[in-house]
DSSP file (Angstrom, degrees, kcal/mol; ACC not computed):
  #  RESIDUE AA STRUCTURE BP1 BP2  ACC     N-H-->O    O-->H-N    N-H-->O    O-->H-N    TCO  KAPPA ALPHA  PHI   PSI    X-CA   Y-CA   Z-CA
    1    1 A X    >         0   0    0      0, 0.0     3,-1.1     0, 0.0     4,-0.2   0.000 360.0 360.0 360.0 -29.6  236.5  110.0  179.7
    2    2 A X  T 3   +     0   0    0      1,-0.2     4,-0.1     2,-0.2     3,-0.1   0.243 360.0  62.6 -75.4   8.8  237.7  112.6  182.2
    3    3 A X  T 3> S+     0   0    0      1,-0.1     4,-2.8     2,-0.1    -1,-0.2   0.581  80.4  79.6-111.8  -2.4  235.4  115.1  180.8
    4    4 A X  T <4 S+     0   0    0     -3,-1.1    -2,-0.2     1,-0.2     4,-0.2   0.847  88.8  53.3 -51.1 -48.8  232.5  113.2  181.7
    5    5 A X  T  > S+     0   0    0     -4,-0.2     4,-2.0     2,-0.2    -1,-0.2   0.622 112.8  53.4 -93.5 -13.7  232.6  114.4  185.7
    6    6 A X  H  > S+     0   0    0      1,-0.2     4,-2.3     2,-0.2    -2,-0.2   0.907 102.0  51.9 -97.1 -24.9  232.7  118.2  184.1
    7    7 A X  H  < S+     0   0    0     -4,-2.8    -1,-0.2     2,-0.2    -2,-0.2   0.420 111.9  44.7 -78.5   8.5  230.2  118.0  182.3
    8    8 A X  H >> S+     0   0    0     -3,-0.2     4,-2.0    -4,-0.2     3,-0.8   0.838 107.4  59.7 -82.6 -52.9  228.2  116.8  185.1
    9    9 A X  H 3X S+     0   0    0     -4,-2.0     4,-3.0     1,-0.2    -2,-0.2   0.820 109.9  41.5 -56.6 -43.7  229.7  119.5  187.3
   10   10 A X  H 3< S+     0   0    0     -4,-2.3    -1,-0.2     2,-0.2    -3,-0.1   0.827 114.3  58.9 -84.3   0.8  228.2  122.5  184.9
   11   11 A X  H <4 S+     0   0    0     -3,-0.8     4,-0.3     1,-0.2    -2,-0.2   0.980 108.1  39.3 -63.1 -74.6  225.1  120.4  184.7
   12   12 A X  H >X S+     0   0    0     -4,-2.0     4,-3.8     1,-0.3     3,-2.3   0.758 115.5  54.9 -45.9 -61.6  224.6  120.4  188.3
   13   13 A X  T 3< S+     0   0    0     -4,-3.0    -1,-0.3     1,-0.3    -2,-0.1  -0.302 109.4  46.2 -67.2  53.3  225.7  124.2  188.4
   14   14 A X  T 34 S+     0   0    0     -2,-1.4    -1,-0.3    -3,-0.2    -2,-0.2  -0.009 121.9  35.5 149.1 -33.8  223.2  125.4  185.9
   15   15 A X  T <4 S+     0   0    0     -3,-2.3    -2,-0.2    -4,-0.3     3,-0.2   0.498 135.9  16.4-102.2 -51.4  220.4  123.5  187.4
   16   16 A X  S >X S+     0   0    0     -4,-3.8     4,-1.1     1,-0.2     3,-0.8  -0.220  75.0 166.6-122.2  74.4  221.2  123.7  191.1
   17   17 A X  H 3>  +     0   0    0      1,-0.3     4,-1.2     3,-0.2    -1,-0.2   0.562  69.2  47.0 -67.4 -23.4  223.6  126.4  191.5
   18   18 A X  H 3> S+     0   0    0      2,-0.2     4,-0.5    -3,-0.2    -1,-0.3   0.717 120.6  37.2 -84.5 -28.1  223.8  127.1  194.9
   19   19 A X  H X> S+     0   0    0     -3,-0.8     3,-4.7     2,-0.2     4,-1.9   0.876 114.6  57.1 -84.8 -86.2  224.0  123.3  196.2
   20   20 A X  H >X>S+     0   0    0     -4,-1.1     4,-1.4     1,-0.3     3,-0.7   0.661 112.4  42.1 -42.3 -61.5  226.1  122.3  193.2
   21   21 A X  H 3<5S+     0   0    0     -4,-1.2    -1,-0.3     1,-0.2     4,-0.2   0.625 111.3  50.0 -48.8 -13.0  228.6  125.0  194.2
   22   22 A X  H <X5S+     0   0    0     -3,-4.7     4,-3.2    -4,-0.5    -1,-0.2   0.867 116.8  40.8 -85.8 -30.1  228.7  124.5  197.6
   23   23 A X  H <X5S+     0   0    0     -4,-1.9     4,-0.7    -3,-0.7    -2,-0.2   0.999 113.0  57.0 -74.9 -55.1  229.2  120.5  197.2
   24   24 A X  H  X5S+     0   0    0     -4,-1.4     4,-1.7     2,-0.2    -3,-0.2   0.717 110.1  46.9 -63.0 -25.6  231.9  121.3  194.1
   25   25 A X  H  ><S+     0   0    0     -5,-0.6     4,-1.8    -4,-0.2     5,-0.2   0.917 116.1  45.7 -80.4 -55.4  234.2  123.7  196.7
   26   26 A X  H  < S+     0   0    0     -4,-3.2     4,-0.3     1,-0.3    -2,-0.2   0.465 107.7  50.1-105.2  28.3  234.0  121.3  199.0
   27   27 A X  H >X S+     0   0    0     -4,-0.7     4,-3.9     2,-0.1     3,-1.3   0.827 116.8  46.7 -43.6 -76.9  234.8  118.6  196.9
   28   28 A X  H 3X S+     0   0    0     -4,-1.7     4,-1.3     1,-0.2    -2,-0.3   0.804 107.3  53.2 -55.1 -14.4  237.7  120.6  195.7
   29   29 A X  H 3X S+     0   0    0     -4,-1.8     4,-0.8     2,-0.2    -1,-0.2   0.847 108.6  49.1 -85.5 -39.1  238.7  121.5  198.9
   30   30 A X  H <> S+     0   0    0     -3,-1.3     4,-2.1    -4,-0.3    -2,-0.2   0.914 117.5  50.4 -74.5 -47.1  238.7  117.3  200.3
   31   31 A X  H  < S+     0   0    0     -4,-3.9     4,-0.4     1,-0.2    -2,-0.2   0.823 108.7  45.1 -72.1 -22.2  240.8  116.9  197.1
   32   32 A X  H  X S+     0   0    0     -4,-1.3     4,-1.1    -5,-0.3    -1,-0.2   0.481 113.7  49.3 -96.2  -0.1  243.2  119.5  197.6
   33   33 A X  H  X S+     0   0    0     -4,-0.8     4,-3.8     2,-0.2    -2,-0.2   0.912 111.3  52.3 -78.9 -41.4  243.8  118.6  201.1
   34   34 A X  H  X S+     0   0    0     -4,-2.1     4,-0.7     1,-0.3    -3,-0.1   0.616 107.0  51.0 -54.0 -44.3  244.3  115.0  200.1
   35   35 A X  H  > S+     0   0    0     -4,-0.4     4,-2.1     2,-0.2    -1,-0.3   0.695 108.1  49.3 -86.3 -28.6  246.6  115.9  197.7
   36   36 A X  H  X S+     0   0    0     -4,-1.1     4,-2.3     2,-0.2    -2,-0.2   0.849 110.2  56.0 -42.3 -52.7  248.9  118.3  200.3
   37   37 A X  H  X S+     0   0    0     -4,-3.8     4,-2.5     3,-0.2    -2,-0.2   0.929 105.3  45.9 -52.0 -44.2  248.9  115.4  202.6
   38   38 A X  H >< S+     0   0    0     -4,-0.7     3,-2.0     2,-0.2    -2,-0.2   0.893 114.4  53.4 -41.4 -68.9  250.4  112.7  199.9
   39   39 A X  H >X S+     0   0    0     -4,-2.1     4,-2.0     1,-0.3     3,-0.9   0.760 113.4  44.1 -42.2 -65.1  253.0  115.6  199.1
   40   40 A X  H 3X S+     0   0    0     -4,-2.3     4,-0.6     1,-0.3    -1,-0.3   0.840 113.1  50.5 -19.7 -65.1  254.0  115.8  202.9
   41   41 A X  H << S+     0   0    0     -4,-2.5    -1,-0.3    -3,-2.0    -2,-0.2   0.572 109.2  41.7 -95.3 -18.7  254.1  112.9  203.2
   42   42 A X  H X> S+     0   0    0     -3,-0.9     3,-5.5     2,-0.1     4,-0.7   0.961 111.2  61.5 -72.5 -67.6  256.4  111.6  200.2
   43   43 A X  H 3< S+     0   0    0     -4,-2.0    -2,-0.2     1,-0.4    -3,-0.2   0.309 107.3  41.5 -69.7 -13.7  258.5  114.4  201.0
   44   44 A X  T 3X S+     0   0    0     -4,-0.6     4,-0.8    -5,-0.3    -1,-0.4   0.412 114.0  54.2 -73.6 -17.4  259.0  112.8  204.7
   45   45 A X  H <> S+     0   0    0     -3,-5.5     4,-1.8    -5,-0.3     3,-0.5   0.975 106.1  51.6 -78.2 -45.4  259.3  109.5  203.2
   46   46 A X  H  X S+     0   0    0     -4,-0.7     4,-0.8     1,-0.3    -1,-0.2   0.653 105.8  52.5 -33.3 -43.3  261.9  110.7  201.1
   47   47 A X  H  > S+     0   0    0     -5,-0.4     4,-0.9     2,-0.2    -1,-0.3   0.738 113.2  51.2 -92.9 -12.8  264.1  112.3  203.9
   48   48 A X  H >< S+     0   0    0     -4,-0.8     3,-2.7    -3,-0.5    -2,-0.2   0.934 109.3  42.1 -51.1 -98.7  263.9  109.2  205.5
   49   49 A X  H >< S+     0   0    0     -4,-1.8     3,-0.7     1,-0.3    -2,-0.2   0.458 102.7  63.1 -29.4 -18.1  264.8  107.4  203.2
   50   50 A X  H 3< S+     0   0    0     -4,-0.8    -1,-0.3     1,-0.2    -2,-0.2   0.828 102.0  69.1 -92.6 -40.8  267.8  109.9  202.0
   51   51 A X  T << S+     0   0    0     -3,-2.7    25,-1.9    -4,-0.9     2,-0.8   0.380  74.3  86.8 -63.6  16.9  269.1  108.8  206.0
   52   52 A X  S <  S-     0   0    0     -3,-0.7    23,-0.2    23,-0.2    -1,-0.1  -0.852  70.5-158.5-103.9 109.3  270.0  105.1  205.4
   53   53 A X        -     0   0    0     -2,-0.8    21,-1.3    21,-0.5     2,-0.4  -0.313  11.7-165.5 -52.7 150.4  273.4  105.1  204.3
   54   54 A X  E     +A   73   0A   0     19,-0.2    90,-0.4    90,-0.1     2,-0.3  -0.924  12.8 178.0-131.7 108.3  275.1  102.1  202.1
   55   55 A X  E     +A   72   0A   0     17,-2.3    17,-2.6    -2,-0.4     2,-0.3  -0.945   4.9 170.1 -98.3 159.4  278.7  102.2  201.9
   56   56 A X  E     +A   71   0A   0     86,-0.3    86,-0.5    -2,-0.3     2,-0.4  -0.995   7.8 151.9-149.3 136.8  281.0   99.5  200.1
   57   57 A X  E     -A   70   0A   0     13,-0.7    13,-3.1    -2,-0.3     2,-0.6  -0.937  58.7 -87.3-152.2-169.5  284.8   99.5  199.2
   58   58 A X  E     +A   69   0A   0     -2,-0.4     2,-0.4    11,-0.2    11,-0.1  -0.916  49.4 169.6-116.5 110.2  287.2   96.3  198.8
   59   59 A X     >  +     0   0    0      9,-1.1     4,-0.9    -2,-0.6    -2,-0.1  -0.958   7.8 173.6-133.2  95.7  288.5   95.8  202.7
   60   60 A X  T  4 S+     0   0    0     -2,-0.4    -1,-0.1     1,-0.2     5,-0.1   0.799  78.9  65.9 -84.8 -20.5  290.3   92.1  202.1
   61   61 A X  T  4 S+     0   0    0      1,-0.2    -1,-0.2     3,-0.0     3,-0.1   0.814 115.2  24.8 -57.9  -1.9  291.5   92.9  206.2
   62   62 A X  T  4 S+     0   0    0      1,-0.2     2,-0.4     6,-0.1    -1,-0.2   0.629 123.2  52.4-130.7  -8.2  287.9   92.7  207.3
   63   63 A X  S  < S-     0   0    0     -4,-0.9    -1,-0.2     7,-0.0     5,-0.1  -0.866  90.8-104.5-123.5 164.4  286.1   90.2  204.5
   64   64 A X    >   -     0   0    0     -2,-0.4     3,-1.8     3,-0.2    -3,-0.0  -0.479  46.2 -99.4 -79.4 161.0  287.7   86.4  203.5
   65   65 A X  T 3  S+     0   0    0      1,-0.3     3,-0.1    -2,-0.1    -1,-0.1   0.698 124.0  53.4 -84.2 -13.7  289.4   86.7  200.1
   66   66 A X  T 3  S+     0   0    0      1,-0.2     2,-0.4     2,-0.1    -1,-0.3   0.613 113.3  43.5 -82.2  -7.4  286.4   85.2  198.1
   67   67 A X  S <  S+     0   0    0     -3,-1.8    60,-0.2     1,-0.1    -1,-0.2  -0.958  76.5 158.1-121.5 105.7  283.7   88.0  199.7
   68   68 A X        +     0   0    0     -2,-0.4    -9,-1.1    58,-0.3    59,-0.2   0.905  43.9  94.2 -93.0 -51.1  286.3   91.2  199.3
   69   69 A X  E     -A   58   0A   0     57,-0.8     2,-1.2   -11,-0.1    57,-0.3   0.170  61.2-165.6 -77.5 133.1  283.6   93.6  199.3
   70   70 A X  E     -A   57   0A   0    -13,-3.1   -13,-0.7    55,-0.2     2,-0.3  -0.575   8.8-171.3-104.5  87.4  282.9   95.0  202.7
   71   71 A X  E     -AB  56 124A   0     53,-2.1    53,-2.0    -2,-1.2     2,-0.5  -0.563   8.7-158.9 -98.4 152.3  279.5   96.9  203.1
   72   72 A X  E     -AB  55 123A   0    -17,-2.6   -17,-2.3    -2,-0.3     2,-0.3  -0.978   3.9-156.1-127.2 125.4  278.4   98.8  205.9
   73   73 A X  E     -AB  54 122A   0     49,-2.0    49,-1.6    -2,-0.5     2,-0.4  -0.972  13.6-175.5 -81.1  97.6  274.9   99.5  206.4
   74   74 A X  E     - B   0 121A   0    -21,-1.3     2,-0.5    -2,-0.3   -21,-0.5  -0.847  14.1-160.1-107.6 141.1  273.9  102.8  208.6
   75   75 A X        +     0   0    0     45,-1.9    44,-1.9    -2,-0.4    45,-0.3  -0.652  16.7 169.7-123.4  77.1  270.4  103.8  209.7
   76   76 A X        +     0   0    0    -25,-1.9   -24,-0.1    -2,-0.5    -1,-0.1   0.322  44.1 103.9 -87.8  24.8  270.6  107.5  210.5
   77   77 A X  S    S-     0   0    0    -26,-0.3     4,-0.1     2,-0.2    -2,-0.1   0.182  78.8-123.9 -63.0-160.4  266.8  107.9  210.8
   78   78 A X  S    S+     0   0    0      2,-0.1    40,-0.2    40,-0.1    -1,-0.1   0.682  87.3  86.8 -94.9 -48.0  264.9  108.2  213.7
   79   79 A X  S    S-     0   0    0      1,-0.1     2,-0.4    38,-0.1    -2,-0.2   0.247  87.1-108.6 -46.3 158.4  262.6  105.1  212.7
   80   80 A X        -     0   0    0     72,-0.3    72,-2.3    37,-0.1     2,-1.0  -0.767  42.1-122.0 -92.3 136.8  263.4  101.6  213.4
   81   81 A X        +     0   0    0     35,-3.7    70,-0.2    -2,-0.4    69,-0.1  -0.586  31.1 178.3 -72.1  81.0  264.5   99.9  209.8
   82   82 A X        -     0   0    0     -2,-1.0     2,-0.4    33,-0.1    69,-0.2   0.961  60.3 -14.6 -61.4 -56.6  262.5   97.1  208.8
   83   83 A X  E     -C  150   0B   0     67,-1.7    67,-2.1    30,-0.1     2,-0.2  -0.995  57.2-178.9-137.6 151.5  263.6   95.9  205.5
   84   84 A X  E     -C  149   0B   0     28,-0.5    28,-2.3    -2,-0.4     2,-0.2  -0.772   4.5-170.5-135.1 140.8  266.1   97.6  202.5
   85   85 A X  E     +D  111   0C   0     63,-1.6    63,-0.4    26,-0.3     2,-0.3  -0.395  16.6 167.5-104.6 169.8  267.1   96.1  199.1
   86   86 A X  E     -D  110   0C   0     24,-1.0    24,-1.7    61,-0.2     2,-0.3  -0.786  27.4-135.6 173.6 159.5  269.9   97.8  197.0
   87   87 A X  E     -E  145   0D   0     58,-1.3    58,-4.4    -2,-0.3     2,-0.4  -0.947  21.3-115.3-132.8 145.5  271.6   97.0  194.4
   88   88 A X  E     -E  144   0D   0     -2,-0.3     2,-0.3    56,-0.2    16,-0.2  -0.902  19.1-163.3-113.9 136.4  275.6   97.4  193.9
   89   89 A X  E     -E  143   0D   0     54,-3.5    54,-0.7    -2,-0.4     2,-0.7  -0.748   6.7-158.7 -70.1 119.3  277.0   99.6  191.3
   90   90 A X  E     +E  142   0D   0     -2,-0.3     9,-3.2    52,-0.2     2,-0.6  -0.760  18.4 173.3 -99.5 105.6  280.6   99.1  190.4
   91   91 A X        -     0   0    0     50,-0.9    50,-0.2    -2,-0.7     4,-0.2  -0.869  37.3-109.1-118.9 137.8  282.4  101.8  188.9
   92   92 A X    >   -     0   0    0     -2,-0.6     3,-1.9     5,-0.3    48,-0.2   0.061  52.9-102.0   8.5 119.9  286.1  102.9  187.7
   93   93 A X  T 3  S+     0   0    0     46,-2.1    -1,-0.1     1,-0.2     3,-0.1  -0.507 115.8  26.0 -72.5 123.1  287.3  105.7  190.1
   94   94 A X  T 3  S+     0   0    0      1,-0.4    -1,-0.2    -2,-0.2     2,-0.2   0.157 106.5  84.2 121.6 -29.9  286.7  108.6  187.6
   95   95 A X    <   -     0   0    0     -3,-1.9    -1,-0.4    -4,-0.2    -4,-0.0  -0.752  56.2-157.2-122.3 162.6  283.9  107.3  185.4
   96   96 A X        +     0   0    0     -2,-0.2     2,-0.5    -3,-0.1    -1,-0.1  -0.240  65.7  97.0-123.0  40.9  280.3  107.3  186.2
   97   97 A X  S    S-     0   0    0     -5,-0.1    -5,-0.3     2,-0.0     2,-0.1  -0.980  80.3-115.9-113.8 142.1  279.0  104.2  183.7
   98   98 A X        -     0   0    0     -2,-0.5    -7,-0.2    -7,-0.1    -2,-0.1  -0.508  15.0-152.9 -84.8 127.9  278.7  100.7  186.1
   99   99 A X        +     0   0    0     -9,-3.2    33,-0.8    -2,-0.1    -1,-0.1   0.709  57.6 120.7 -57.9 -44.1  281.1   97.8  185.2
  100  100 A X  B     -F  131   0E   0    -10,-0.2    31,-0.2    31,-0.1    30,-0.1   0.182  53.2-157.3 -74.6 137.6  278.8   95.2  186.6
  101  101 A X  S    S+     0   0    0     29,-1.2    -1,-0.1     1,-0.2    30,-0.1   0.994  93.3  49.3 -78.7 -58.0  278.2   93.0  183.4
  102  102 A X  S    S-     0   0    0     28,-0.1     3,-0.3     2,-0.0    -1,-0.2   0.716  87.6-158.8 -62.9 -36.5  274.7   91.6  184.8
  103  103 A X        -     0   0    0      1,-0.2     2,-2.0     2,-0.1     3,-0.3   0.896  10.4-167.0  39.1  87.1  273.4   95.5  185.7
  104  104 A X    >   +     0   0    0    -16,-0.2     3,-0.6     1,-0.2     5,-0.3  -0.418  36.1 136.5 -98.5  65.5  271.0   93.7  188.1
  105  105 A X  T 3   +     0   0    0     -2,-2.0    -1,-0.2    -3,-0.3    -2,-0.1   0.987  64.6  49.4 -92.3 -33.1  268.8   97.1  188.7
  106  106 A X  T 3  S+     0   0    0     -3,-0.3    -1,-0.2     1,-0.2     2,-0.2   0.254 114.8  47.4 -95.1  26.5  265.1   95.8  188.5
  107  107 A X  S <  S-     0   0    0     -3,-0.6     2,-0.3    39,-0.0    -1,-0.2  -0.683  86.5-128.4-153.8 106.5  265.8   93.0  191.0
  108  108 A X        -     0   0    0     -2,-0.2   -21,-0.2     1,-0.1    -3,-0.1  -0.378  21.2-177.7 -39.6 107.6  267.5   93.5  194.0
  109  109 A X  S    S+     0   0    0     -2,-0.3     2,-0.2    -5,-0.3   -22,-0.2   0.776  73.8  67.4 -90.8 -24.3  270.7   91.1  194.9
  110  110 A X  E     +D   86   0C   0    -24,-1.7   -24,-1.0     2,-0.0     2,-0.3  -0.594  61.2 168.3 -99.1 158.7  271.1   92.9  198.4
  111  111 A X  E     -D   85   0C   0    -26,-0.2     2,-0.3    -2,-0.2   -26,-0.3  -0.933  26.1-165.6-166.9 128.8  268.8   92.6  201.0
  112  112 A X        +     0   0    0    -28,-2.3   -28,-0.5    -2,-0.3    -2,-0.0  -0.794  21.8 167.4-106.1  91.0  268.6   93.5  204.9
  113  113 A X        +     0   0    0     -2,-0.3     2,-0.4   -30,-0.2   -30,-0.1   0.134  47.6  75.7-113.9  36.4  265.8   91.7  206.0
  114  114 A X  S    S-     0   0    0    -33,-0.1   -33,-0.1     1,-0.1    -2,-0.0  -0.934  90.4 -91.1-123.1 141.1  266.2   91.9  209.8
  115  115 A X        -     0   0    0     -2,-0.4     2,-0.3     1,-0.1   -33,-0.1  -0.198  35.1-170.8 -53.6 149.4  265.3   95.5  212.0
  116  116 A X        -     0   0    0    -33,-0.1   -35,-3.7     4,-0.1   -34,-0.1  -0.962  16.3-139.8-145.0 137.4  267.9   97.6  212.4
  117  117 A X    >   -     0   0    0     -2,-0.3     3,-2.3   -37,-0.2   -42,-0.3  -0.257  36.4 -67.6 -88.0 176.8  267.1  100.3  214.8
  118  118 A X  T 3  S+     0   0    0      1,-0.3   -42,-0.1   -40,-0.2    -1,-0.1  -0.408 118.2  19.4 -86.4 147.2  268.0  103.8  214.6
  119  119 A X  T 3  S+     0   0    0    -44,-1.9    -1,-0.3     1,-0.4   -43,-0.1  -0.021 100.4 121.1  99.4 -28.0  271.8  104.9  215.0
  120  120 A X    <   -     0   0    0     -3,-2.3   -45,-1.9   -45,-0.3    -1,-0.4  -0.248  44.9-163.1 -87.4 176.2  272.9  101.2  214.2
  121  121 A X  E     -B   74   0A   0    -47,-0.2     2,-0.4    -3,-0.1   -47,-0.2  -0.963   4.0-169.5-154.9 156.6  274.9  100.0  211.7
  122  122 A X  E     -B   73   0A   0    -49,-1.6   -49,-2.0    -2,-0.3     2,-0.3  -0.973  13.9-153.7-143.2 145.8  275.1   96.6  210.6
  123  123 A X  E     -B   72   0A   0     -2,-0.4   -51,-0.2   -51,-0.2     2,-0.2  -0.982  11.0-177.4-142.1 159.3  278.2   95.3  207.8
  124  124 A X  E     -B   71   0A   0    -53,-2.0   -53,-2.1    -2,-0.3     2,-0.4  -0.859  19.2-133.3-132.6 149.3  278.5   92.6  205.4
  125  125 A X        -     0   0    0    -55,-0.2     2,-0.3    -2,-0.2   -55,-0.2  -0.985  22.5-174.9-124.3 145.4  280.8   91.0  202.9
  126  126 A X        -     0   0    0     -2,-0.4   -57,-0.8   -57,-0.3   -58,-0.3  -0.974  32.3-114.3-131.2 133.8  280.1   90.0  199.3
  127  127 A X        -     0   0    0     -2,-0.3   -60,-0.1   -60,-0.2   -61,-0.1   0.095  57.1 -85.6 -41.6 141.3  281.7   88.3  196.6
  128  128 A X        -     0   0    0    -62,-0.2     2,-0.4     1,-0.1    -1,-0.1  -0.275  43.6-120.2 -58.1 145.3  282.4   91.0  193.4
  129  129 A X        -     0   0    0      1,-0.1    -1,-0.1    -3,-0.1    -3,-0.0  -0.777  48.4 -71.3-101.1 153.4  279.7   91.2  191.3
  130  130 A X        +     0   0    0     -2,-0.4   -29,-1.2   -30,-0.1     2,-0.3  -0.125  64.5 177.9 -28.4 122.1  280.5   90.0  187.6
  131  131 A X  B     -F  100   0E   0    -31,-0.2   -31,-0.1   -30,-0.1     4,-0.1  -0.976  34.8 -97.3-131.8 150.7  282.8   92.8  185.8
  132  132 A X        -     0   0    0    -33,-0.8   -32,-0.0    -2,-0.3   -33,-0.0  -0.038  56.5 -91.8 -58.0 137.8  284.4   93.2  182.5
  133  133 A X  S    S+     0   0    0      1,-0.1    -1,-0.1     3,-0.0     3,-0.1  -0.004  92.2  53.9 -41.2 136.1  288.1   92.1  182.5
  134  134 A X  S    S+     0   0    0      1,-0.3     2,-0.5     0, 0.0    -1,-0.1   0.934  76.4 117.9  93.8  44.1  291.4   94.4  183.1
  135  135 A X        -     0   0    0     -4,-0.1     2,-0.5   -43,-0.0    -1,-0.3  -0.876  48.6-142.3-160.7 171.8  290.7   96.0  186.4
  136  136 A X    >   -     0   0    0     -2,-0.5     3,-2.0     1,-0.1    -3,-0.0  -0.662  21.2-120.0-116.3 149.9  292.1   96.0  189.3
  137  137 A X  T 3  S+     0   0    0     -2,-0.5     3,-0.5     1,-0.2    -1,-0.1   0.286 101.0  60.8 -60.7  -8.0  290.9   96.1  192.2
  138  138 A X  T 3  S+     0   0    0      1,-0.2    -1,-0.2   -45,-0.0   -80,-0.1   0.539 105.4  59.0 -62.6 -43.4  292.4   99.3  193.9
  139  139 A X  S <  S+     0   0    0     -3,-2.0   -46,-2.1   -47,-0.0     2,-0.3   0.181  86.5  87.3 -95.6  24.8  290.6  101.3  191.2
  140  140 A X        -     0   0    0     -3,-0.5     2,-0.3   -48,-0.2   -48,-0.2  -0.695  49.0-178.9-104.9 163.4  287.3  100.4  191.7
  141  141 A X        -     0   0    0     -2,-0.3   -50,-0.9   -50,-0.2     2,-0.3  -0.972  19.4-121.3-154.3-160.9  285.0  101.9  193.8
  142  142 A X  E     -E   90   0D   0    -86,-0.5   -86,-0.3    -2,-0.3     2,-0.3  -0.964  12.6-164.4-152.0 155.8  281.1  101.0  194.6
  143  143 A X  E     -E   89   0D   0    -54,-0.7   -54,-3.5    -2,-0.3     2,-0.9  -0.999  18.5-134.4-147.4 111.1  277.6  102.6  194.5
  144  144 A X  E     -E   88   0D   0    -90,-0.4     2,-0.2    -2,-0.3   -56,-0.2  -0.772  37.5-177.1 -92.1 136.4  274.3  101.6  196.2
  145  145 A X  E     +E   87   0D   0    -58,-4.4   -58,-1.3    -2,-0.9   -60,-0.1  -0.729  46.9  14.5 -99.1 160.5  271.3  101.7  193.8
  146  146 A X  S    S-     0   0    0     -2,-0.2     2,-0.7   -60,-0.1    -1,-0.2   0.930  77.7-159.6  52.0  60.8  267.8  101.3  193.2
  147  147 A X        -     0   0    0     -3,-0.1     2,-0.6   -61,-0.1   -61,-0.2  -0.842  11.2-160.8 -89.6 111.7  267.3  101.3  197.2
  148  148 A X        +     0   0    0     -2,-0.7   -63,-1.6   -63,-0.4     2,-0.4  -0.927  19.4 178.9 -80.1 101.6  263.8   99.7  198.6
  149  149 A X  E     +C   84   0B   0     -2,-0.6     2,-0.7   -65,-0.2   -65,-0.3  -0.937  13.9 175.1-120.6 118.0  263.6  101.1  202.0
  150  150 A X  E     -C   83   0B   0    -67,-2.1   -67,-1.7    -2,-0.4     2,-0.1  -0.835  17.7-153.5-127.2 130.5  260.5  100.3  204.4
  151  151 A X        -     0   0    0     -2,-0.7   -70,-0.2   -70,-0.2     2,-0.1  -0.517  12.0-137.3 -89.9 163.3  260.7  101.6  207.9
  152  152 A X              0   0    0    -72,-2.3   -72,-0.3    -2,-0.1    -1,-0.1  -0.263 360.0 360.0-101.8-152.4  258.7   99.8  210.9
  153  153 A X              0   0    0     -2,-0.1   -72,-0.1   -74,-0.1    -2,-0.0  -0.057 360.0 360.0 -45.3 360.0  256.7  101.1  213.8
């Protein structure tokens, strides 16, 4: 089906050639602008997005002994955060495959669903997510994934 609009295109240039090229540049022209802006404009979204930090370790001095894990949320954009999802990886200090039995990566168990402006930091404790027996806690360490970040106004 995509060859349908080119065989239009050499119609047109072949019958009206001076009109059909002039509309077919600046066709291309709307379509390669169009497409510069997306890039830009992921490619800010991105660097945004590479500035929210998530860190998590096992702090039982700062969380009660059924929520060990102690995460710290940082927003080192310039933009105000409106809402981030994550999901936490748990892995082994050393290994890079996640313990978490459930692997909850196409649904998001974390959630910040309040602004946080930029420069703030905001922390949380959570209960261990589900892992396979026979480690201990000292040798773990933790990984945010699969981050859903939408910045406000």
């Amino acid at each position: 089906m995509a060859w349908i609009p080119l065989v239009v295109a050499a119609v047109l240039l072949l019958i009206f050639p001076k009109k059909a090229f002039t509309i077919l540049a600046s066709l291309t022209l709307v379509i390669i602008s169009i497409g510069l802006y997306l890039m830009i404009d992921d490619n800010i979204d991105e660097s945004r997005q590479g500035k929210i930090e998530i860190k998590a370790n096992i702090a039982p001095s700062n969380c009660p002994t059924t929520e060990p894990v102690f995460v710290t949320v940082t927003n080192r954009s310039e933009s105000t955060l409106a809402m981030l999802k994550w999901n936490l990886a748990v892995y082994r200090s050393g290994y890079d495959k996640d313990l978490d039995i459930m692997n909850r990566r196409y649904s998001p168990k974390y959630a910040l669903l309040e602004p946080l402006a930029a420069g703030e930091s905001v922390n949380f404790c959570y209960a261990l997510p589900e892992i396979r027996e026979g480690y201990q806690a000292n040798e773990l360490r933790f990984g945010a994934i699969d981050k859903q970040v939408i910045f406000g106004k």
